[in-house]
FIZA-721411 format. One record per atom (N, C-alpha, C): x, y, z. Coordinates in steps of 0.2 Angstrom, whole numbers, padded with zeros to 4 digits, always signed. Layout:
<atoms>
XYZ;...
</atoms>
This chain:
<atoms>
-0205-0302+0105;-0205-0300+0097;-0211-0296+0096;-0209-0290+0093;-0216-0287+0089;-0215-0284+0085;-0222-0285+0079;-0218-0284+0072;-0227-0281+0070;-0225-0276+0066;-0231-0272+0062;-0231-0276+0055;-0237-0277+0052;-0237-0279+0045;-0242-0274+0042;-0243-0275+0036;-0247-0273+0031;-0250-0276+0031;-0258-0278+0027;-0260-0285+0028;-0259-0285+0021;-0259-0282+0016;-0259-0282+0009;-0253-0288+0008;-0246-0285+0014;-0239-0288+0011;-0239-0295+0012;-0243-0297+0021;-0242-0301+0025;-0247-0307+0020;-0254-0307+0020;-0257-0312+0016;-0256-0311+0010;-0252-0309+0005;-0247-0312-0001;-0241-0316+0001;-0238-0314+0006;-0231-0318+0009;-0235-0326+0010;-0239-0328+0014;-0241-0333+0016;-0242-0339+0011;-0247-0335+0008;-0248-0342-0001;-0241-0344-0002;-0235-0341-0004;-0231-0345-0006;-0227-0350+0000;-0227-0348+0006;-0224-0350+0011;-0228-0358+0014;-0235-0355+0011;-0238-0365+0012;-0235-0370+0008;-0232-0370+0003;-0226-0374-0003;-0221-0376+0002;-0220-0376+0009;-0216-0377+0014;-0216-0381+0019;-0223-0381+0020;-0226-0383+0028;-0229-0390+0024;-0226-0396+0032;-0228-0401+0033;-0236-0402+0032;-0237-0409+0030;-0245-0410+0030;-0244-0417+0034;-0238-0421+0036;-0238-0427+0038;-0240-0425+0046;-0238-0420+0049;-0238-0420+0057;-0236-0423+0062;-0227-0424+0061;-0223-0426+0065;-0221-0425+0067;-0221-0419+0065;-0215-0414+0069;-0219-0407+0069;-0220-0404+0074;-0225-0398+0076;-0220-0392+0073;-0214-0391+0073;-0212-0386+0069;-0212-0384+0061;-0212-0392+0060;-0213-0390+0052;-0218-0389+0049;-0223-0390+0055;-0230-0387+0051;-0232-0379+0054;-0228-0377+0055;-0225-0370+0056;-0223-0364+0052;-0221-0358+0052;-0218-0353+0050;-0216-0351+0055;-0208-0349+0053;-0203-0347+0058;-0200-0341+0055;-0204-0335+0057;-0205-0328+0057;-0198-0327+0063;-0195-0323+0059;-0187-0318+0063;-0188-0311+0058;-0188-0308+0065;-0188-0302+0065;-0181-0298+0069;-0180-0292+0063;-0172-0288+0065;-0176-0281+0063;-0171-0278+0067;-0173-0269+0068;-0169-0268+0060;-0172-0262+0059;-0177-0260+0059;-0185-0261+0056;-0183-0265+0051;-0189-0266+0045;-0188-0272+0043;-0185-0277+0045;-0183-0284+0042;-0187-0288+0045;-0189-0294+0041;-0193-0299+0044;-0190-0305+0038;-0191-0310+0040;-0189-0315+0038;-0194-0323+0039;-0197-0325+0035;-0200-0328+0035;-0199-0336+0033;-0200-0344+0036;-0194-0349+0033;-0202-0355+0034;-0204-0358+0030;-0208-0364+0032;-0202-0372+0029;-0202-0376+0032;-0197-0381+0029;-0200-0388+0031;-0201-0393+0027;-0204-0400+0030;-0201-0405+0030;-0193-0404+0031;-0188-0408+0030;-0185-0411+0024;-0189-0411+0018;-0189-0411+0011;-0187-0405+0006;-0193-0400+0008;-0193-0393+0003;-0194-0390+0008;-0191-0381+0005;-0195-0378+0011;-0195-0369+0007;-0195-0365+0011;-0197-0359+0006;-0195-0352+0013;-0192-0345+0008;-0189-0344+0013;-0193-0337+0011;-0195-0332+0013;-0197-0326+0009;-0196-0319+0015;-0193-0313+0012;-0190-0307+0016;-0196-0303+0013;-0199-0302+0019;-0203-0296+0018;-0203-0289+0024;-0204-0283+0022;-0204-0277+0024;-0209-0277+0030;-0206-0274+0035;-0211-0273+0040;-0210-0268+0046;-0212-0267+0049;-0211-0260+0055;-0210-0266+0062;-0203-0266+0063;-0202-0270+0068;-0200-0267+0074;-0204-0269+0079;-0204-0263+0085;-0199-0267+0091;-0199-0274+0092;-0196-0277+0094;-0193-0284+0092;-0185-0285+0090;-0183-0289+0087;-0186-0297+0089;-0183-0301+0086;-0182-0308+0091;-0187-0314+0084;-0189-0321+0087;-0190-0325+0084;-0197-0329+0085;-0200-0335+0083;-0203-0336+0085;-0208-0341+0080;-0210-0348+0080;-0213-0353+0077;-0221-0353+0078;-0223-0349+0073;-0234-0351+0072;-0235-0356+0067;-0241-0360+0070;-0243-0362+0065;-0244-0360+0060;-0244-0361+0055;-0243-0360+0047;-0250-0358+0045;-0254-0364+0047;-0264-0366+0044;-0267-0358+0049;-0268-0359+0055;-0269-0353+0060;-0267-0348+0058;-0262-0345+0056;-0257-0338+0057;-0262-0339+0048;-0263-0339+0044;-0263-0341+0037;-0271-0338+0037;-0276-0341+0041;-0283-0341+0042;-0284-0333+0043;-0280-0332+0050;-0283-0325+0056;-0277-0322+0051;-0274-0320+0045;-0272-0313+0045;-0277-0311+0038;-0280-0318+0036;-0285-0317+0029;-0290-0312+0031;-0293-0314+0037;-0301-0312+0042;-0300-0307+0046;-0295-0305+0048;-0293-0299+0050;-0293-0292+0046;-0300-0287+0049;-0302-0281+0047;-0295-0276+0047;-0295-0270+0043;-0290-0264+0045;-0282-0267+0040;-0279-0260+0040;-0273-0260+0034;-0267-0264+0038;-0267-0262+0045;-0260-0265+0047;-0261-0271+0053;-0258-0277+0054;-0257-0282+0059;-0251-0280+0061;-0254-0280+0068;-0246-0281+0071;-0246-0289+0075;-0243-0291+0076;-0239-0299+0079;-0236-0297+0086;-0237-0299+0092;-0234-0298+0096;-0232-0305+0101;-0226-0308+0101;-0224-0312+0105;-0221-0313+0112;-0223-0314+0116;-0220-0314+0123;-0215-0318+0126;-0213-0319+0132;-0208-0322+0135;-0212-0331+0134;-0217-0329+0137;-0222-0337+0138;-0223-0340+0132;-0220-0337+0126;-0223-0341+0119;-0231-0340+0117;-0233-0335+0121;-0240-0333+0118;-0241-0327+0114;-0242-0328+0109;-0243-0326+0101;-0250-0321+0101;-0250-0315+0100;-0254-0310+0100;-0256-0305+0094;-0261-0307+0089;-0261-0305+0082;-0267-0298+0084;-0267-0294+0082;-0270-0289+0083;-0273-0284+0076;-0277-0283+0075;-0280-0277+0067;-0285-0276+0069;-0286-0267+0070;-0292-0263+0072;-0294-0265+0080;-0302-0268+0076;-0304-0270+0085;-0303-0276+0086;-0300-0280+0081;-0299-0288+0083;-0291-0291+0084;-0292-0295+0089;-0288-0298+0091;-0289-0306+0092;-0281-0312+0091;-0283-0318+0092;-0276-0321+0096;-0279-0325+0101;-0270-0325+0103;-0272-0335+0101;-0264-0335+0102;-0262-0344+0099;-0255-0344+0100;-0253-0351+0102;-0247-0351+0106;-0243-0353+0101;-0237-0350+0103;-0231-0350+0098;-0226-0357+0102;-0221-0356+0095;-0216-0362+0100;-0209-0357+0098;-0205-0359+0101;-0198-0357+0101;-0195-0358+0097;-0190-0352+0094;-0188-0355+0085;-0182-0360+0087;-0179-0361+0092;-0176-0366+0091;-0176-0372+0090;-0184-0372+0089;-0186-0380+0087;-0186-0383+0080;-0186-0376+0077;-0186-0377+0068;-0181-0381+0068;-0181-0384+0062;-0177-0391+0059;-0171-0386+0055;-0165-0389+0057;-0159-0385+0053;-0160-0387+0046;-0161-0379+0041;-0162-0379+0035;-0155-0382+0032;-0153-0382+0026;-0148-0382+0024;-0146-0377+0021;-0138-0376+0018;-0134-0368+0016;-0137-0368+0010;-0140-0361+0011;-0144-0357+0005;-0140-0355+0000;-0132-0357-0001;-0129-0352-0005;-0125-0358-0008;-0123-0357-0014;-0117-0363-0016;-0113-0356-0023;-0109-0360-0024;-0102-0359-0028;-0105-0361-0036;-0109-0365-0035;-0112-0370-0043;-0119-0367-0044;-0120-0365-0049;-0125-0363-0053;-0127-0359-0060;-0132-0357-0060;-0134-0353-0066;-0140-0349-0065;-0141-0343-0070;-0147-0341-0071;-0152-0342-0076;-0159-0342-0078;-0161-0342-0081;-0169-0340-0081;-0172-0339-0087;-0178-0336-0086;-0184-0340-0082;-0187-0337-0078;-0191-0340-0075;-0199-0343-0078;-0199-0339-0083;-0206-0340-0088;-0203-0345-0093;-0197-0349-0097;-0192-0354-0098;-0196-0360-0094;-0194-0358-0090;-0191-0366-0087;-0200-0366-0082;-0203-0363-0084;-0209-0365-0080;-0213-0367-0086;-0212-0365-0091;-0214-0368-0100;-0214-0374-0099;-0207-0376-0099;-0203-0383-0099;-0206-0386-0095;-0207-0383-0090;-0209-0389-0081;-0218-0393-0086;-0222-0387-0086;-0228-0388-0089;-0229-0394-0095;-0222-0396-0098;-0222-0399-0102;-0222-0407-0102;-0218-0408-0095;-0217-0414-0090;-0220-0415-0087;-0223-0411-0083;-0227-0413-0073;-0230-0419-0073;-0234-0422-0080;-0238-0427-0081;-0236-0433-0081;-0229-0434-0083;-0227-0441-0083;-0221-0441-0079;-0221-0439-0074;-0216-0439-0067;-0219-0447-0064;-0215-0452-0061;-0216-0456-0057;-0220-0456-0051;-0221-0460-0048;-0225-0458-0041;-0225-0466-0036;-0220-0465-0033;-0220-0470-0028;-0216-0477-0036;-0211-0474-0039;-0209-0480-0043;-0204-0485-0040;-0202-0491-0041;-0197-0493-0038;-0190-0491-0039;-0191-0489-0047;-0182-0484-0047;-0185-0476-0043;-0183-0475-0040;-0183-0467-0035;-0181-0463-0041;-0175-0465-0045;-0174-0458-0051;-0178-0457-0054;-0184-0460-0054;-0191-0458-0059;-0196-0455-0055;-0196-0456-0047;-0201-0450-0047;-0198-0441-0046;-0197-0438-0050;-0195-0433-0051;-0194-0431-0058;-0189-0426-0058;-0187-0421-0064;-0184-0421-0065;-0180-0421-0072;-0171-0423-0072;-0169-0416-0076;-0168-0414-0074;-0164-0405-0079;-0158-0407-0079;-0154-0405-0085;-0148-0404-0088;-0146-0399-0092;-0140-0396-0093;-0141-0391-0095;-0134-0395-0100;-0135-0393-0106;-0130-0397-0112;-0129-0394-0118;-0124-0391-0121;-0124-0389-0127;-0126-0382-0129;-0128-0379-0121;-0132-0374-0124;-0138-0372-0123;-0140-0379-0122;-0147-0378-0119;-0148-0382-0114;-0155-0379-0111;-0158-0385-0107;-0163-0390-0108;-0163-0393-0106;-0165-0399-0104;-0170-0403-0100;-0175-0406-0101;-0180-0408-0094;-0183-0414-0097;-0183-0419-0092;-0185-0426-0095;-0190-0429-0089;-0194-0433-0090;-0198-0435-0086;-0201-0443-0087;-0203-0448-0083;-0204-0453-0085;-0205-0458-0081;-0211-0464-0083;-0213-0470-0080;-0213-0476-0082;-0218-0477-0082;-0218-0483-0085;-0225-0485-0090;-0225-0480-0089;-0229-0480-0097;-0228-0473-0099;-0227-0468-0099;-0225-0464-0102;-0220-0459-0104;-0216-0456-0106;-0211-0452-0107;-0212-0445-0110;-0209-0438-0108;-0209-0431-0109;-0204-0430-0108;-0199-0427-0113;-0193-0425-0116;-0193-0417-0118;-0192-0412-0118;-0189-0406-0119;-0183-0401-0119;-0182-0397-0123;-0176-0395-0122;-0175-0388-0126;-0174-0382-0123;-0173-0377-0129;-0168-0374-0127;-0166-0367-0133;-0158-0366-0130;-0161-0360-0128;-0159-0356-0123;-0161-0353-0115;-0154-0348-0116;-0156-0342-0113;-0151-0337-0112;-0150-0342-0103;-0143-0344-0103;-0141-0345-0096;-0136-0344-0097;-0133-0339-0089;-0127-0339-0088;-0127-0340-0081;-0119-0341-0080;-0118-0345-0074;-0116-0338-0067;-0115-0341-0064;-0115-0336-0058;-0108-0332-0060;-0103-0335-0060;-0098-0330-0062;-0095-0328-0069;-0096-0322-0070;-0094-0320-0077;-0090-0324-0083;-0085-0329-0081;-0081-0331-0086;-0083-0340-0083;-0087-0341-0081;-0088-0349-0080;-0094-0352-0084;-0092-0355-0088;-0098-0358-0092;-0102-0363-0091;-0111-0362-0093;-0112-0366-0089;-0116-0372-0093;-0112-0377-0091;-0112-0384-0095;-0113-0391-0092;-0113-0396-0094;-0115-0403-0088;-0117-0401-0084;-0120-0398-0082;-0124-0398-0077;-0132-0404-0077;-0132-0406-0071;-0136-0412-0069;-0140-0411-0061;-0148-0412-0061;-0148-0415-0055;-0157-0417-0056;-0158-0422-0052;-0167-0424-0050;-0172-0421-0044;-0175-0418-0047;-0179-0411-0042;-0186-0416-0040;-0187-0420-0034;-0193-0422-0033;-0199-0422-0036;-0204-0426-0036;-0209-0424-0039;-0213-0419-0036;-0213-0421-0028;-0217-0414-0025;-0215-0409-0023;-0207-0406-0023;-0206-0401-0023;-0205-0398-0032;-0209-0400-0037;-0207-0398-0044;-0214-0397-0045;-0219-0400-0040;-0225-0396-0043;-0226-0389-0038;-0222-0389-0033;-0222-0382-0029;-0222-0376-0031;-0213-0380-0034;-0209-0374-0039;-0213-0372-0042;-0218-0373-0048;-0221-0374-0055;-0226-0368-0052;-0228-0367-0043;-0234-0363-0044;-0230-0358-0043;-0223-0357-0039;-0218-0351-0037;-0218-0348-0044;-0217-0352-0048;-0211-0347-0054;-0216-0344-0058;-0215-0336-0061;-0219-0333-0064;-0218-0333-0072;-0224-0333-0076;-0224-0333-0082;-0228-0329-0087;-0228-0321-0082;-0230-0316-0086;-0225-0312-0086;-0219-0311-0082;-0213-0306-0085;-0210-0309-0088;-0209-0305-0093;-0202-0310-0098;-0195-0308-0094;-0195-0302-0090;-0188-0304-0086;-0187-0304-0081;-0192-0309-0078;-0190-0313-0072;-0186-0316-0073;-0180-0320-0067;-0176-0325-0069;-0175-0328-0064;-0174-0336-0062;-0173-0338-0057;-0166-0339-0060;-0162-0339-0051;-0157-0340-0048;-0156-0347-0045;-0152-0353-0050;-0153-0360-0045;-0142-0362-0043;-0145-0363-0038;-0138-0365-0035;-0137-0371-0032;-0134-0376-0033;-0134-0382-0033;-0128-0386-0029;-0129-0391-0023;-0123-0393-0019;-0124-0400-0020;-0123-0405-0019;-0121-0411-0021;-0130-0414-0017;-0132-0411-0013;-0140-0415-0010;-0145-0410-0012;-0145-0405-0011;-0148-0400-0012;-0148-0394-0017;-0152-0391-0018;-0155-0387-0024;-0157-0382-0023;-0157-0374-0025;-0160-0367-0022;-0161-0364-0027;-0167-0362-0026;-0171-0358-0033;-0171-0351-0029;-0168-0347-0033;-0169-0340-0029;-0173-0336-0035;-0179-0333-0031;-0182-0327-0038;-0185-0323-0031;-0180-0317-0034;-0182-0310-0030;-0181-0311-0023;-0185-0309-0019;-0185-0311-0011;-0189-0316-0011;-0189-0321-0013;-0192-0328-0010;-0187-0333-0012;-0186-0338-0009;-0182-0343-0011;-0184-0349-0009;-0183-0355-0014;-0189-0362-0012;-0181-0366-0014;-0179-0369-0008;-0175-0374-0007;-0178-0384-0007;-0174-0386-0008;-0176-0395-0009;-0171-0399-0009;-0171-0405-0005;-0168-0410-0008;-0167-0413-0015;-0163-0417-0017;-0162-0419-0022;-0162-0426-0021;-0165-0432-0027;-0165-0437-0028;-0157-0439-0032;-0154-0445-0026;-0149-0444-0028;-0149-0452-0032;-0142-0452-0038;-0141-0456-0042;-0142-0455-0050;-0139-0459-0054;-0140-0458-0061;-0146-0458-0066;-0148-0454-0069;-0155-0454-0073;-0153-0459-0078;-0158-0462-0080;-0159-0468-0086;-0157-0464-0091;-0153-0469-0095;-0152-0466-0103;-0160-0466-0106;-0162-0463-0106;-0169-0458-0108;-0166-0460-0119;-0163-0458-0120;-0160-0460-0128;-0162-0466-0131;-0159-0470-0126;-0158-0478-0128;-0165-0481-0128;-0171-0477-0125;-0179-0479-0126;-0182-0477-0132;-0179-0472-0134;-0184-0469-0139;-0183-0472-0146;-0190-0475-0148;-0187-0478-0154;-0188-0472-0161;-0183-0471-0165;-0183-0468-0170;-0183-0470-0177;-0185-0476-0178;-0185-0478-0185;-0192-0481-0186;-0198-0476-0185;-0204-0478-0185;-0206-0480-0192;-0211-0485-0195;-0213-0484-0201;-0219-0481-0202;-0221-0479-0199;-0227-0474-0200;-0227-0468-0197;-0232-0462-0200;-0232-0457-0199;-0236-0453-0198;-0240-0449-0193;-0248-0446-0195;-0248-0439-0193;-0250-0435-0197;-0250-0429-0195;-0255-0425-0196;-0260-0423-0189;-0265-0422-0186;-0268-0415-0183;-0271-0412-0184;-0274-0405-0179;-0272-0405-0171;-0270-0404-0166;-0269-0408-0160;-0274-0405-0155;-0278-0400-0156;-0286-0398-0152;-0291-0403-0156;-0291-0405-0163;-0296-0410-0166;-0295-0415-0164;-0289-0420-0162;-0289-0423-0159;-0290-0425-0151;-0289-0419-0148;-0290-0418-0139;-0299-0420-0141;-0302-0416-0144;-0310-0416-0143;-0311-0422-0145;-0309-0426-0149;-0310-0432-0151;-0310-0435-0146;-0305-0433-0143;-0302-0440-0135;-0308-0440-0128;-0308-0434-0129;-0312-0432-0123;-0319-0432-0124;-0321-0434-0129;-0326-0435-0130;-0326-0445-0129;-0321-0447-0131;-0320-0456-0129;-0320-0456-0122;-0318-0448-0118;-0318-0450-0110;-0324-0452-0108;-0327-0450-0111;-0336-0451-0107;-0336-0459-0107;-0333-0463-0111;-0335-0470-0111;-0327-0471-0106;-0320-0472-0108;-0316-0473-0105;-0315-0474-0098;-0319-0467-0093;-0318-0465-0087;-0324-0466-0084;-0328-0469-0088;-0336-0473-0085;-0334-0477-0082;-0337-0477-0073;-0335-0484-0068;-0340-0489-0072;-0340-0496-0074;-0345-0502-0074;-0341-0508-0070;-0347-0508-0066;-0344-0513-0061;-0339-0513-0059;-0339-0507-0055;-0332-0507-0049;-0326-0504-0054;-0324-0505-0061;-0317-0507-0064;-0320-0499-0070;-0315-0497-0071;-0314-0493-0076;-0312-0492-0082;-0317-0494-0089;-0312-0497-0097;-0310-0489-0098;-0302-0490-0099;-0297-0484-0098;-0295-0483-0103;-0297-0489-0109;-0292-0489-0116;-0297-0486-0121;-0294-0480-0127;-0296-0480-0133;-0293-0482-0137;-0295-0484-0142;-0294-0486-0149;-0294-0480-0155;-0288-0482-0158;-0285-0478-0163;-0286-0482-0170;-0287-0482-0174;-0288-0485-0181;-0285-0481-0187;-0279-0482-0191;-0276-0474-0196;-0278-0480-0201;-0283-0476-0206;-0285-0480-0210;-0285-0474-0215;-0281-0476-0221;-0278-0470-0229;-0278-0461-0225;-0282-0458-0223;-0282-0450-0220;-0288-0450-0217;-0289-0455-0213;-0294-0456-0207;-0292-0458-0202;-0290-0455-0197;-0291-0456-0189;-0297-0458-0183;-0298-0463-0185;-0305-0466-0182;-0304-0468-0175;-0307-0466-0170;-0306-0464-0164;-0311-0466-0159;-0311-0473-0158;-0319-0475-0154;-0315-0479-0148;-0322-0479-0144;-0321-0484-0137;-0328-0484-0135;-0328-0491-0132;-0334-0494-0130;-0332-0499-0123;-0336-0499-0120;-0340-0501-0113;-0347-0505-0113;-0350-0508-0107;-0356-0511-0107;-0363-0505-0107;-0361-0500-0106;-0367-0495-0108;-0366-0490-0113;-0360-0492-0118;-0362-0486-0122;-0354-0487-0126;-0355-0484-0131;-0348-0481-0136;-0347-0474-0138;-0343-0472-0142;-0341-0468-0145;-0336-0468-0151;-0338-0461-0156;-0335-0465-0163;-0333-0457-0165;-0327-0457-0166;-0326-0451-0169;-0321-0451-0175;-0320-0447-0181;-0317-0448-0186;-0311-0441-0186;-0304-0442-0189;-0301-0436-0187;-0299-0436-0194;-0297-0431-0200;-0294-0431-0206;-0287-0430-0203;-0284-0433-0206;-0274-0433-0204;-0270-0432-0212;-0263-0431-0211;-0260-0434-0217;-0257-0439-0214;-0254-0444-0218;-0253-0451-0216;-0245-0452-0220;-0243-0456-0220;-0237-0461-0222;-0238-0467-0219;-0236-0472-0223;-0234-0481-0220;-0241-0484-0220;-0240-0489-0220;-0245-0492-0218;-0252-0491-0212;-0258-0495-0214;-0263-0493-0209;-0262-0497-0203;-0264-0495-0197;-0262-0498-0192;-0269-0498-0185;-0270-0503-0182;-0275-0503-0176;-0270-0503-0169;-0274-0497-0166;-0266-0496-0159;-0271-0495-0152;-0269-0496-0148;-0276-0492-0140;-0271-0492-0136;-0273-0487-0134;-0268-0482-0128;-0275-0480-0121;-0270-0480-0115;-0275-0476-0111;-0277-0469-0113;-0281-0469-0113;-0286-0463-0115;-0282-0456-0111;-0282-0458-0103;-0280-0450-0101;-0271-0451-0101;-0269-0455-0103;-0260-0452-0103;-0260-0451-0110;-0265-0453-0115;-0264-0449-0122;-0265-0443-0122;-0270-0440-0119;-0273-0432-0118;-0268-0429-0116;-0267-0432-0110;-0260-0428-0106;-0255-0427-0111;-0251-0433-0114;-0247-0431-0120;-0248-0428-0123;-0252-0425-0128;-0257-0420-0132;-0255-0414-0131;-0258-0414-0123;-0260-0405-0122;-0251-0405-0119;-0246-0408-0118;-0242-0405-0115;-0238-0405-0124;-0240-0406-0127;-0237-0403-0136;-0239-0398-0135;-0237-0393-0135;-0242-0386-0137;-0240-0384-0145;-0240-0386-0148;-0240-0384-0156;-0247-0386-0157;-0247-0381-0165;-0256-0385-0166;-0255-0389-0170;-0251-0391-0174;-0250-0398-0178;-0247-0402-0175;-0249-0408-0175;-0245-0416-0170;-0242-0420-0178;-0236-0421-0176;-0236-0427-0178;-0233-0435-0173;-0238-0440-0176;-0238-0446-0173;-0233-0453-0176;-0227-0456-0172;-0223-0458-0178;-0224-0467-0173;-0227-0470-0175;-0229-0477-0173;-0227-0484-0177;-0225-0489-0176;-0225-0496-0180;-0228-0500-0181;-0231-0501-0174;-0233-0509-0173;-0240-0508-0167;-0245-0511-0168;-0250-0512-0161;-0247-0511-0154;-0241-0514-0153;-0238-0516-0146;-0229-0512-0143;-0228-0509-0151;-0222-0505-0149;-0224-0496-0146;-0219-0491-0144;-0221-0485-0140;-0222-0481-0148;-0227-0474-0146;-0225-0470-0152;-0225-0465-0151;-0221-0459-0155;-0220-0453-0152;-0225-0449-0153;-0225-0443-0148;-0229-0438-0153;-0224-0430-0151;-0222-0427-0157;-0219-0422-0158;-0223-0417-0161;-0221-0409-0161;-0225-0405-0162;-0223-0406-0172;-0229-0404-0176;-0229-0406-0183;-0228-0397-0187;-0227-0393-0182;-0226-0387-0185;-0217-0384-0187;-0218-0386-0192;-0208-0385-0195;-0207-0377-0194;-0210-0373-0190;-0207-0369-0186;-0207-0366-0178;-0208-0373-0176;-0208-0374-0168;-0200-0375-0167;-0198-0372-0162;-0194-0370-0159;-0190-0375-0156;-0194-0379-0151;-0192-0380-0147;-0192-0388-0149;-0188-0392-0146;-0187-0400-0146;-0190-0405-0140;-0195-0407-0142;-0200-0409-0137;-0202-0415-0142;-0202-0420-0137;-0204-0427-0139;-0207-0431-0132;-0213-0435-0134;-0218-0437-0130;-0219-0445-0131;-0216-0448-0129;-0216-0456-0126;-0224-0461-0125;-0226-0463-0130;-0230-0466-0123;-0233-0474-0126;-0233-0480-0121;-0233-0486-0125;-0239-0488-0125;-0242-0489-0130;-0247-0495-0129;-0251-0499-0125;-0257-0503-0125;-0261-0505-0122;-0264-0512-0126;-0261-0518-0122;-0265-0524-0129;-0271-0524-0127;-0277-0526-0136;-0283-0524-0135;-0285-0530-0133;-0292-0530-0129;-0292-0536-0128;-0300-0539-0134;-0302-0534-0136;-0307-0532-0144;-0304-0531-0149;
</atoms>
């Protein structure tokens, strides 16, 4: 195999193509790129770790067809450091891998593409399209409260659905909840099939991949996702980021959220972040090994009193709100409050709570926000 690159084309191709490659090291392939080359100008490029993987076609002057497995980390290094506009790649019978630009050269041993892990079928019958500056909105809304290592497996991930018209994306642990949903120009793959129920749970490590793939500066970008009963395919342009799916039913996500709060607080949502973060200083201060992670909320008449304390110090901040219901004492962890904050993106919050020890919401407070976005998160008993 011998194949001319760009280098312009070759190191932009590789950043996405690391969203693929193994980090466990069990299998020498997967921590690979398995570059196929076809006459005259095709290349094809596939990293997979048995979980996600990433497939990308790029243009190239292909002087000799054929196939071939390079490390991913190495191949990734030497095409960065490498002087001059073109690399050419030359592989041999022996599996020895020859990277050449100008006056340099690096050789490193390849493996036989027969040893890549069989991908799964890139193409399915079921799916839809949709904006890819959307749905990477959405992602940025939930990534924070995805599970990680939970005992229900359907919580560590993403749940998308597509219902009524719009989409969907739900996220959730055990202490917190991220709910979103807006109505989205989707259409389905073929002209007259609507695209409705649709369901599935996207990992959590292949959803923060995705999140760096999908672009959020064309507004008409669109990803392409096709969906088979274990697996999921995100197609945008010539790259495409394949996954497994977490198989099983999502939780009735409905059935937790309480809606019949008797309070109400309606708040600046940056006056409130610098409040918090300003509590971080005590919060996220190590004493003695342990770290005091709780702040305290106090809604007293159109005061949002906002303090936390420690063996070396406090903090005391005041927020002007508008109010309804009664006054109430509440403490939540400090950094899943901020996370639920900044993942509101309106600049008015409202906060809808009852009790010291029940969940409360926080919704965006601006009556011309758009979208439907509700943020979960429960309490912490104070032990002050």
């Amino acid at each position: 195999m011998k194949i001319v690159f760009r280098k312009d084309i070759i190191c932009a191709a590789v950043a996405p193509l690391m969203s693929g490659v193994s980090t466990k090291m069990t299998l020498a392939a997967t921590e690979g790129i398995l570059i196929e080359a076809a006459l005259p100008n095709s290349c094809v490029m596939t990293t997979y770790d048995i979980e996600k993987g990433v497939r990308l076609t790029i243009e190239a002057d292909v002087i000799e067809a054929g196939s071939a497995i390079l490390s991913a980390s190495k191949f990734s290094q030497i095409v960065r450091v490498m002087d001059g506009g073109d690399i050419t790649l030359t592989v041999d019978d022996r599996n020895c891998a020859t990277i050449v630009s100008g006056r340099s050269s690096h050789t490193m041993t390849a493996l036989p593409a027969k040893d890549f892990p069989e991908i799964p079928r890139l193409t399915s019958n079921q799916g839809f399209v949709a904006s890819q500056k959307v749905v990477r909105s959405m992602m940025a809304k939930c990534l924070y409260a995805m599970g990680v290592n939970d005992q229900r497996p359907v919580l560590n991930g993403l749940f998308f659905s597509v219902k009524g018209g719009k989409l969907h994306m739900v996220s959730c642990d055990s202490f917190k909840m991220a709910t979103c949903a807006t109505r989205a120009d989707l259409y389905g793959l073929e002209a007259d099939l609507a695209v409705e129920d649709t369901r599935f749970i996207l990992p959590n490590k292949s959803v923060n991949e995705l999140y760096k793939l999908l672009s959020d500066k064309d507004e008409e970008a669109v990803v392409t996702i096709y969906m088979s009963r274990k697996n999921i395919i995100f197609v945008m342009g010539n790259l495409t980021f394949f996954s497994k799916l977490i198989e099983g039913e999502y939780i009735d996500y409905n059935r937790i959220i309480l809606r019949n709060h008797r309070i109400t607080v309606f708040a600046d949502r940056e006056t409130v972040i610098s409040a918090l973060e300003h509590a971080a200083l005590i919060t996220e201060e190590k004493v003695a090994g342990s770290v005091r992670s709780h702040v305290r909320l106090e809604v007293s008449g159109n005061l949002l009193k906002i303090s936390a304390t420690s063996g070396t110090g406090s903090s005391y901040d005041e927020v002007a709100i508008g109010h309804e219901g009664d006054d109430l004492v509440i403490a939540f962890n400090n950094r899943y409050l901020i996370d639920s904050l900044r993942a509101c993106q309106a600049d008015r919050v409202k906060f809808s709570m009852s009790s010291p020890l029940s969940s409360i919401n926080i919704e965006p407070g601006d009556e011309d926000y758009a979208d439907e976005d509700l943020f979960m998160l429960l309490p912490v008993r104070m032990k002050d």
